[in-house]
C-alpha positions as CSV (number, residue, x, y, z in Angstrom):
1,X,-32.3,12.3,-2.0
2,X,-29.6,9.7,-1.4
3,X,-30.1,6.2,-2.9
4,X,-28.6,3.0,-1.5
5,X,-26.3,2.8,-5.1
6,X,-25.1,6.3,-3.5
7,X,-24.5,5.3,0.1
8,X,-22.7,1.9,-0.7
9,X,-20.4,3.9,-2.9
10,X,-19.7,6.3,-0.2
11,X,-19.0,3.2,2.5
12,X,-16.5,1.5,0.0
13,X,-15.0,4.6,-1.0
14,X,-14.1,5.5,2.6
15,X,-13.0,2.1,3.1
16,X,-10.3,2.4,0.7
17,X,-9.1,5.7,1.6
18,X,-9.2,4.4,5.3
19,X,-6.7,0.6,4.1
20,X,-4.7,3.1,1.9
21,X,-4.1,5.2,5.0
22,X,-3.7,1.9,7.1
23,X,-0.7,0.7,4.8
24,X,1.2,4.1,4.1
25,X,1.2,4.3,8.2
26,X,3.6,0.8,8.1
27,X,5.6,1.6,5.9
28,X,7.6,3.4,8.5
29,X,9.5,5.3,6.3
30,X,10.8,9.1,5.7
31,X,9.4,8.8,2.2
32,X,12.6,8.0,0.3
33,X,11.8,4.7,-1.5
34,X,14.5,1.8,-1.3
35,X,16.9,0.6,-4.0
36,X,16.4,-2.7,-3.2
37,X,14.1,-5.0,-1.6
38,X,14.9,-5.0,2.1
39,X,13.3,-8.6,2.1
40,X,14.5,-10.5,-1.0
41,X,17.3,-8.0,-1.8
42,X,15.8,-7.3,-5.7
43,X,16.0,-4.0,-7.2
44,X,12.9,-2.4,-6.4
45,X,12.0,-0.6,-10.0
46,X,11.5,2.8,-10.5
47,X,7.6,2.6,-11.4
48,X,7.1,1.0,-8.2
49,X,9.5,3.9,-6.0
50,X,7.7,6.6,-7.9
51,X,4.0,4.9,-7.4
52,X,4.7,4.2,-3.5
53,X,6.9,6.6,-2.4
54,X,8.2,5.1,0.8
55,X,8.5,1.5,-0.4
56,X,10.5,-0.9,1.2
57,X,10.0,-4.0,-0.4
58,X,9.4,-5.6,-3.9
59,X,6.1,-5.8,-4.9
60,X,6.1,-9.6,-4.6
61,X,7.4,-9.1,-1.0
62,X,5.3,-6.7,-0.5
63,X,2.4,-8.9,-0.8
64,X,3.4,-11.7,1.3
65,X,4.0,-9.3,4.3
66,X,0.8,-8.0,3.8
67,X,-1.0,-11.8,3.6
68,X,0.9,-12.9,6.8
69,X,0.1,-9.0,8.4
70,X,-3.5,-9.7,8.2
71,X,-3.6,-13.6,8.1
């Protein structure tokens, strides 16, 4: 039998997979992370390419895109 602890778990799991999902769909990208920040112009490092393949943007860029994407 299926507690509420169990069914709350499920719900916020599935809402993570389902932002994850909603973020790697804007990246708009082939997969090939950038060098450099296409919004500040910083190198992008390399634990942050290999962690989000994809990336565009610095991690700090990154994060005010997503802040004005969803206001």
């Amino acid at each position: 039998m299926t507690d509420v602890f169990d069914r709350a778990s499920d719900l916020e799991q599935a809402q993570r997979d389902a932002a994850i999902a909603a973020v790697r769909e804007c990246t708009h990208s082939d997969g090939e992370s950038a060098e450099y920040c296409n919004d500040c112009g910083d190198v992008i490092p390399m634990k942050r390419r290999l962690a989000a393949p994809g990336c565009q943007r610095c991690v700090h860029c990154q994060s005010l895109w997503e802040r004005r994407r969803h206001g």
